[in-house]
N, C-alpha and C positions, 0 to 999 in steps of 0.2 A: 731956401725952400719956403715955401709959402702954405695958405691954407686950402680949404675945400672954396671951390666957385662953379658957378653956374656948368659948364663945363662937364664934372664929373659929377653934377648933382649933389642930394645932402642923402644920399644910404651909402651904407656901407657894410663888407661884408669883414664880421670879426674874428680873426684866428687865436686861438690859443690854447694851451696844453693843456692836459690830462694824464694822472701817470696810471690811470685803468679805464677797461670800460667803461662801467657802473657812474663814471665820474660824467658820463660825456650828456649830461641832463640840460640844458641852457637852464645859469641861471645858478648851479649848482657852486662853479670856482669862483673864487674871492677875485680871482685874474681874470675874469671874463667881465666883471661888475666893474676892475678898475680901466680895462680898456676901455671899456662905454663912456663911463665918466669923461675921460679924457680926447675921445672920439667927438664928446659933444662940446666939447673943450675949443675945438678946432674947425666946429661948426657944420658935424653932420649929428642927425634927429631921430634919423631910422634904421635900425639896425638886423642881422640876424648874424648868429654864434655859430661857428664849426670849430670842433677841437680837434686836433690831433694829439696822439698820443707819445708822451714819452719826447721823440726826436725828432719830431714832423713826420711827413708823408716819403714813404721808405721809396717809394717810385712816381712815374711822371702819368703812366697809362693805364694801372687798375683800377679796380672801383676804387678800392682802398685808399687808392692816392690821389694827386694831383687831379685823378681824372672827378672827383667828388666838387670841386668847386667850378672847373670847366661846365658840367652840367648845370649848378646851380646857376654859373652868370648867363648860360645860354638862354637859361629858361626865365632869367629874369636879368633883360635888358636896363632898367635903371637902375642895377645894381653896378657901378662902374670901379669903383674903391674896393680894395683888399687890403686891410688892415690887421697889423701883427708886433708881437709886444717885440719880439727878438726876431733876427733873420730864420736861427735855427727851429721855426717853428713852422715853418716852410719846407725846411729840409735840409740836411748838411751834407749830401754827397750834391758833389760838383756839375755831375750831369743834369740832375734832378733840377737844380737850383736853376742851370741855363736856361732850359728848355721852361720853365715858371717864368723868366725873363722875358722869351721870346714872346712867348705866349701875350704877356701881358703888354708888351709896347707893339706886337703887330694888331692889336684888338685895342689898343690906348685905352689900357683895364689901368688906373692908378695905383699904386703898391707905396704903403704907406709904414715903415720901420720905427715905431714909439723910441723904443730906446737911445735909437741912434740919431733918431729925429731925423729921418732920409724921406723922401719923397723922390719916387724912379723917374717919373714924367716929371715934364711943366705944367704949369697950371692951364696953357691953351689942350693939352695932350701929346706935346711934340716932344720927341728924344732931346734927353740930355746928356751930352758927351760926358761931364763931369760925373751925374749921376751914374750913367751905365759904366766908369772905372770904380767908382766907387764900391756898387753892386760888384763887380769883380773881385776885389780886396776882400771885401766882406765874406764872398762868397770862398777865398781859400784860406780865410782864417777859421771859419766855420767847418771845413772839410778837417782844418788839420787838428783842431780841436777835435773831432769825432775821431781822427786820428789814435789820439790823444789818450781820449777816455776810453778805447776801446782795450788798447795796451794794457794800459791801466785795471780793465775789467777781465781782460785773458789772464793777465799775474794773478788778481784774486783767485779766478775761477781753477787754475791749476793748482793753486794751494787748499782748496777749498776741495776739490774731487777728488785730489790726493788720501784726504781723513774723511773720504763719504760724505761731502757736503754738496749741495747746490746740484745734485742732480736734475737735470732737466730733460726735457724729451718729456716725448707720451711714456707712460708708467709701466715700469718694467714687470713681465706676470713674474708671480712669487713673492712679489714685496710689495708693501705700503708707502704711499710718500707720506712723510708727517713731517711736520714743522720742528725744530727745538732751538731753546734759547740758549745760544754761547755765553760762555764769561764774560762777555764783553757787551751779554746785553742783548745781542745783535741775533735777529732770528733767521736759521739757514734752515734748507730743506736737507731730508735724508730719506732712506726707507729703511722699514721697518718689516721683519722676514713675516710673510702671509704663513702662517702655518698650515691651511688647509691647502695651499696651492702650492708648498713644496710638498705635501705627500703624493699631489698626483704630479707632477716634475720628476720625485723621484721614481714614480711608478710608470712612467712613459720612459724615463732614461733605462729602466731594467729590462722593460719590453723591447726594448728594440736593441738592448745588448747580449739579450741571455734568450732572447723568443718569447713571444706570443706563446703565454699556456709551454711554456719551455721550446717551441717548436721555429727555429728560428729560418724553416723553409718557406714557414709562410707568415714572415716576420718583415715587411716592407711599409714605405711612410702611408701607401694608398690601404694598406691592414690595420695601421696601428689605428688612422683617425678613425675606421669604423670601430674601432675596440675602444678607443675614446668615447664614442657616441654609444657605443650600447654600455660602457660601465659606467655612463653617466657623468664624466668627468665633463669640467667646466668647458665652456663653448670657445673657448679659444683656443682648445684643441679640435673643433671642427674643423677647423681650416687645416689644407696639408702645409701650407706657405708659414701657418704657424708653427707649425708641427719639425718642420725643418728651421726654424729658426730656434727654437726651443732647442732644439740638440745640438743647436751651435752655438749657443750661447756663453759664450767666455765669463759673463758676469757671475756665473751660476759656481765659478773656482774662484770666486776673489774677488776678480780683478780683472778690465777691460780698458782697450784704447777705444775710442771712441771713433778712429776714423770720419771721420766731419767732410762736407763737402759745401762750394756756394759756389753761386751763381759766377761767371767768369765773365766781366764788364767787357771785354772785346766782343764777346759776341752778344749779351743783352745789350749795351749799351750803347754799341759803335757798329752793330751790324753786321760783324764780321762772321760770315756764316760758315767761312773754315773752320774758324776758332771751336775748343771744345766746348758746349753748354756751360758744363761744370768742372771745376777743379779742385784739387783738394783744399783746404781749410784747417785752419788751429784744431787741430784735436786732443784730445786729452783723455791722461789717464786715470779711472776712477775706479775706487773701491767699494766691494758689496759685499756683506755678508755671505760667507759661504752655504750652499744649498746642496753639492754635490762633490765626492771627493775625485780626486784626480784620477785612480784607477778607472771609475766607473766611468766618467767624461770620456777618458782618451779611446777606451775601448768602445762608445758611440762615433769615435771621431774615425775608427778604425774602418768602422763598419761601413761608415756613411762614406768615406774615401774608394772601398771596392765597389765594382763594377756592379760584380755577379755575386754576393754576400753569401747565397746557397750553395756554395761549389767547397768544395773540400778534400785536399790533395788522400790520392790512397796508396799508389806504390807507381813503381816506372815512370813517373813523371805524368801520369795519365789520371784526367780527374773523374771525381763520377759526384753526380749532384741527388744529392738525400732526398730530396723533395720530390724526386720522380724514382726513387727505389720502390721494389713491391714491397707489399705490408702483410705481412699473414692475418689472417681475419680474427682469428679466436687467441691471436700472441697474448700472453700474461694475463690469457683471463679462464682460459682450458685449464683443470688441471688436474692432475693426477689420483688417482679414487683410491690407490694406495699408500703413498706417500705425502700429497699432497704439494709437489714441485708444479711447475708451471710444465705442461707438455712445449717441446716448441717443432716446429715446419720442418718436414725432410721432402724436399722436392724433387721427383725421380721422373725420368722420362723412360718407357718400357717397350720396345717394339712399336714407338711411336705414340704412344697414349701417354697420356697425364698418371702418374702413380703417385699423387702427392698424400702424405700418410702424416698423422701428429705423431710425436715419440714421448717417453717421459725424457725431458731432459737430465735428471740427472742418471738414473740409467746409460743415457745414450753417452757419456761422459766418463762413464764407470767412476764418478768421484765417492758413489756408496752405494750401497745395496739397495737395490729396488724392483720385488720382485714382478712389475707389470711388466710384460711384454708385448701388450697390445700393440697394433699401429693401426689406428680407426681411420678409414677414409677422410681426408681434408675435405673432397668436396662433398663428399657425403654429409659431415658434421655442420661444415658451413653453410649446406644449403636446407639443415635442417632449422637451425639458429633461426636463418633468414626467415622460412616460413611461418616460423611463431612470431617474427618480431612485424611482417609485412602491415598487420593492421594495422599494429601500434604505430607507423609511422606513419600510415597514410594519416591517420585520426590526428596525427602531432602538424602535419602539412597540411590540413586541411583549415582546424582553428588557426593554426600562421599568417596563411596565404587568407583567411578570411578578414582578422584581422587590419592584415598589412594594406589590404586593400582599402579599405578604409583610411589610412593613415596614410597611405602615399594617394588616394584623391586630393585630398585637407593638403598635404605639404606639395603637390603638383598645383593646385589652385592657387594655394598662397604663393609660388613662383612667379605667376601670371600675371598676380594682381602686382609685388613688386616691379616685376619687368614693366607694367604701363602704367606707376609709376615715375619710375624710370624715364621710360617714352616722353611723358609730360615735362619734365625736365631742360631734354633738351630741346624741346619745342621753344622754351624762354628761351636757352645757350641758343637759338637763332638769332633772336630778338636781342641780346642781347652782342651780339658778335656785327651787328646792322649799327647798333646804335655807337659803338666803338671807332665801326669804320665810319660812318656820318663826321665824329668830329678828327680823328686821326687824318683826311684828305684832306684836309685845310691846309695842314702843317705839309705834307706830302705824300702826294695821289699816289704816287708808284708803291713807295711801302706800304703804304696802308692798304691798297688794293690786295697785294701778295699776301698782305698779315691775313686779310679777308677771304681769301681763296683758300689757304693754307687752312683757314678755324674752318670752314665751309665743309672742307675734305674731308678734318675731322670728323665732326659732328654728321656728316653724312653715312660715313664708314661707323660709326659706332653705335646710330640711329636703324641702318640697313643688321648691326649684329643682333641688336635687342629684339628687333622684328622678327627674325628669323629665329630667333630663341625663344620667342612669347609664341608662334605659328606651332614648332617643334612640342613646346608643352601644352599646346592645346590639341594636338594628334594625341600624346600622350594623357592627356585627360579621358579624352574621348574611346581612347583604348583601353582604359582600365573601365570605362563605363561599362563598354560589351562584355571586357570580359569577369562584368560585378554579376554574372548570372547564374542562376546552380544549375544551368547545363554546361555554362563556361567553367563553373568552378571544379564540375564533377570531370570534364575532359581536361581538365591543368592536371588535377590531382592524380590520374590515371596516367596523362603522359609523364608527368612526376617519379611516379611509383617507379615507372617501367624505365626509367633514365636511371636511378636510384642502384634496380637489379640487375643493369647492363655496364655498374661501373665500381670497381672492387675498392678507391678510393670511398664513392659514399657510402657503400655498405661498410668499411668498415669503420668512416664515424658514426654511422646509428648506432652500432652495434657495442662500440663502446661508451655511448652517450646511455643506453639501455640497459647493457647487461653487466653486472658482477662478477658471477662466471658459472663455469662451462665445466660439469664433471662426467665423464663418459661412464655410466655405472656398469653397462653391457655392451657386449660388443661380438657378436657372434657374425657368421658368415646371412644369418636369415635377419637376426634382429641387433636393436641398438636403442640404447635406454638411455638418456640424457637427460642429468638434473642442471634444471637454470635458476640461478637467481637474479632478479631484475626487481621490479617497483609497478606499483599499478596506480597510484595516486600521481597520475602523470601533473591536473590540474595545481596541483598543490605542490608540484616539483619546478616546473617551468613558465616564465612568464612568456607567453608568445609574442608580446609583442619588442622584445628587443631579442638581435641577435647577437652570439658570440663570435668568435674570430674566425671558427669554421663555416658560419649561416646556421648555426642549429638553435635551439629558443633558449636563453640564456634561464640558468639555474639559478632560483628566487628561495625555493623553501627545501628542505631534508626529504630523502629517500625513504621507503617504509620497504622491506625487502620482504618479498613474498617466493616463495618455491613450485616452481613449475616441474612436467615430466614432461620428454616429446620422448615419443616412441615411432621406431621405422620398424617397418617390415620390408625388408628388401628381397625376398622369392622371386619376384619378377622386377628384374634393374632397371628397366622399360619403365615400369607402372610401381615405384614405389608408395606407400603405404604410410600416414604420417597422422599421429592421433595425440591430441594434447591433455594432460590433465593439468587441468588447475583448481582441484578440490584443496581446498586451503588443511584439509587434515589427512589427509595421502600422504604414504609414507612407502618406501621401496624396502623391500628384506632382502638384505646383499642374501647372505647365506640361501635364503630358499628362492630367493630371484624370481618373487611377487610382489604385486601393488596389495596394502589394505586401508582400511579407515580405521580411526583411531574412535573407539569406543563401540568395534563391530569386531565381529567374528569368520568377516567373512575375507575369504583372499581371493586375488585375482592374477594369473599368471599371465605373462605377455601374450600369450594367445589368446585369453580372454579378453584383453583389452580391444584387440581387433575383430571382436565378435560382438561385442554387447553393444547395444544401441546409444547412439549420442546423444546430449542434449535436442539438436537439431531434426531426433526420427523421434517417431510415434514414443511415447517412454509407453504404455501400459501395453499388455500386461508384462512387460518386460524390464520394471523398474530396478534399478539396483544403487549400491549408495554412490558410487562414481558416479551417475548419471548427468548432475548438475554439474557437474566440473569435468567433462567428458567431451572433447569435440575435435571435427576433422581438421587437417590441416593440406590446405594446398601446398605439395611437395613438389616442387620445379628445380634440377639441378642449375646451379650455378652454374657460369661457361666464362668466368673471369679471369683465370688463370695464365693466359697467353704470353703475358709478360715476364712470367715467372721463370719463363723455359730459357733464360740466358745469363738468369742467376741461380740456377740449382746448383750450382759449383758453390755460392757464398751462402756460410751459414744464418742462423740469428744471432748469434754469439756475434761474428764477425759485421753485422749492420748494427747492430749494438754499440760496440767499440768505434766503430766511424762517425758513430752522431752523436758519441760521449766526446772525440778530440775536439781541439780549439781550432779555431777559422785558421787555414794556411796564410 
């Protein structure tokens, strides 16, 4: 072998290793200063350095690899010399290595091996037979060494993941990776348990095993991440893809296989496009820190295995699903003015009409003495509840929806902007897919065309989804714009309300978001006297701007409980009668069955209450001390009941007991 002549010129291009990024500076490795030296040894002058890292160039076509010095000699034609301290700095898989050969004797690029003291070409540029067996030899002693040391590196690695060592991959949520020094000296990786991200692991693994807020009807992975996002838990529970990997996570008991997969050289490397992409791979099994015990785990695994997770066997082999059962409106929050039991639902059908009445339950039970015998109209009581609560709801959906709209502009714009983005992106992935196939048709036109068409298709189809998603979010901008108006706002709010009282599901989460409870004090055939306790410091109870698992405005600060009266007057059933007091010092005389003020002499009988002037009429000269806490209420019966008429047969007791047993 000879030296550098006229021929190949006096530059040369320098390879050599790095065992990290950071290292890859020219100038930096003690190996790159001894190549040069010896480079000009042999009588070239001008030089430029590319490193590779670790085992040379992992492929022959990405940027990453082979295809980085292809560019560089393209672009600089007197660069004809490739010079490298060892073969394996080039590359040790066999394909790799060929196709560097090809490359370099069909373009008579010089390749020049220090160590071995090889020279590929002759010094005119013409093949050398001896040379190209040579480069052969080389090239499968290089292969079987990578062989070799891989072996070598799977033995450690399984001994090593066995006692939690050497964890690699992206970083698993709930733990830290940290570094620590063995006995030996030797520094491995491991993790170390994140304590603030197993409390909310373990708060996602309870929600979705036991229900949302206990309710496991409306306990699903598109539930939990909103429940994610409004308790604030960390963003890697935005994702639902995370969210489901999270509750499969094996590591989270112990202990996990790793199932490994790579690339499958028949079809990257040989083109065989039967063949599968990928196959399996060395995998291994590693230990973590436990996070979650094995009851709780299995019964997520339970869960996530059924279809239909809300169904729940009841008798005859016949299921009936919880989550679309009726709900009595005033359940466990009515309750008894005598004893103080919880009234609960007797639902009667009478010559065709709705006769649904509350009872005391234990009464109805005979489990002890209880001498109410009332049975107060259901829809009478519910639809008096509703009418005192209607404001208070609209006012709670009003600040919400005001709110939200603001913050879903901000997070609809900020979509837009990523999506184009995005867009810009792969306007280069064009440019870049041109310049791939430019030097790939050299080597050969038919695949590199195909490769080219193939990425084309891509990049068109993914190009045509962003477009259409960035179009879709600017409709959607442009429709929260109109309707950012207080005539848009005031008819949401009204079609809201009106959705709200035509559906016995949302009345009755307002109603238990609001009230405490429900005691029917009177109850005659003309009138009916209802003490409520509920909260008026709404601002300082709920933050509107997240929501809980229902859509209601998630609870931020304590309840302050204040005492209401509604009073009915039902003489005409048609045209009832509905009048609220909320004088913070009114006070009802069970025995004399009048309203008074406390520090007054004066009484007032439920007939007076439907006589005396409201807040809202003229007060003089007809003042009285109710006055300020005195007003009408719009009484509208409820008409929600329809679905009730094919469970009057089942009690509360008995929907009770169905949503206390365990998943079938």
């Amino acid at each position: 072998m000879g030296e550098s002549n006229s021929f190949f010129g006096n530059k040369a291009l320098l390879l050599s290793r790095v065992s990290t990024p950071e290292q890859h500076y020219e100038g930096f490795s003690p190996q790159q200063n001894d190549l040069k030296l010896w480079a000009k040894e042999i009588g070239y002058t001008e030089f430029v350095s590319i490193d590779t890292i670790e085992s040379g160039f992992l492929d022959f076509d990405s940027k990453k690899g082979w295809n980085t010095i292809i560019k560089f000699l393209d672009e600089h034609k007197d660069y004809r010399t490739v010079i490298a301290t060892e073969i394996n700095r080039i590359a040790r898989d066999e394909a790799v290595l060929m196709e560097v050969k090809k490359y370099l004797m069909d373009n008579k690029i010089q390749l020049i091996i220090k160590d071995l003291k090889f020279w590929l070409l002759n010094p005119d540029g013409s093949k050398s037979f001896s040379a190209d067996l040579l480069f052969n030899i080389y090239t499968s002693m290089a292969h079987f060494e990578m062989l070799d040391k891989k072996e070598r590196l799977q033995r450690a690695l399984r001994d090593y993941k066995r006692e939690g060592f050497s964890i690699g991959g992206k970083e698993l949520f709930g733990y830290d990776r940290i570094t620590v020094t063995l006995e030996n000296n030797k520094k491995k990786k491991t993790y170390r348990v994140n304590e603030d991200e197993k409390r909310q692991i373990r708060q996602v693994y309870e929600w979705y095993a036991y229900g949302i807020n206990g309710d496991l009807s409306i306990t699903s992975l598109k539930r939990l991440r909103l429940e994610c996002i409004q308790a604030g838990l960390d963003k890697y529970f935005h994702s639902q893809r995370n969210l489901n990997k999270c509750l499969k996570e094996e590591a989270y008991i112990g202990k996990k296989e790793t199932h490994n997969k790579k690339k499958n050289p028949q079809y990257w490397n040989y083109g065989d496009k039967t063949a599968p992409k990928y196959i399996d791979a060395n995998s291994y099994v590693c230990v973590y820190e436990r996070l979650i015990d094995d009851e709780l785990f299995y019964k997520v695994q339970e869960r996530l295995s059924k279809k239909d997770p809300h169904k729940r066997a009841v008798s005859n082999n016949k299921y009936v699903d919880i989550s679309h059962k009726h709900k009595t409106l005033l359940s466990m929050i009515i309750v008894c003015p005598i004893c103080g039991k919880f009234l609960t639902g007797d639902y009667k059908i009478k010559d065709g009409f709705k006769k649904h009445t509350y009872r005391c339950s234990t009464s109805k039970r005979n489990i002890e003495e209880c001498s109410y015998r009332k049975a107060p109209s259901m829809v009478s009581l519910d639809s008096a509840v509703w009418a005192f609560l209607k404001t208070k709801v609209t006012e709670i959906n009003a600040k919400k929806n005001a709110l939200y709209a603001v913050i879903n502009k901000e997070e609809v714009y900020n979509r837009i902007k990523n999506l184009e983005d995005e867009l810009r992106l792969i306007e280069d992935d064009y440019d870049d897919a041109e310049y791939t196939y430019n030097h790939n048709r050299r080597r050969n036109r038919a695949n590199a065309r195909e490769k080219y068409e193939k990425r084309l298709e891509e990049l068109d189809k993914n190009k045509s989804d962003i477009e259409k998603e960035i179009n879709r979010n600017k409709r959607l901008f442009k429709e929260l714009e109109e309707r950012d108006t207080a005539e848009a706002r005031e008819k949401e709010l009204e079609n809201n309300i009106l959705k709200i009282s035509n559906t016995k599901e949302e009345i009755y989460k307002y109603i238990h978001l609001l009230i405490k409870t429900v005691k029917p004090l009177m109850t005659t055939k003309r009138y009916t006297v209802l003490e409520v306790v509920t909260f008026n410091n709404t601002d300082e109870v709920f933050d509107y701007g997240q929501e809980d698992s229902q859509g209601l405005p998630k609870i931020k600060g304590e309840k302050h409980d204040n005492i209401y009266f509604i009073c009915l007057d039902k003489r005409d059933n048609h045209r009832v009668k509905a009048r609220l007091i909320s004088h913070t010092q009114a006070f009802w005389n069970v025995d004399g069955e009048f309203f008074y003020v406390s520090g007054s002499d004066n009484h007032y009988s439920i007939d007076d209450i439907f006589t005396l002037p409201t807040k809202s009429q003229e007060a003089y000269p007809n003042y009285h001390d109710l006055w300020q806490g005195l007003e009408e209420l719009e009484y509208i019966p409820l008409d929600v009941y329809d679905e009730d008429i094919s469970h009057k047969n089942i009690s509360d007791e008995e929907l009770e007991r169905m949503a206390s047993e365990p998943l079938d």
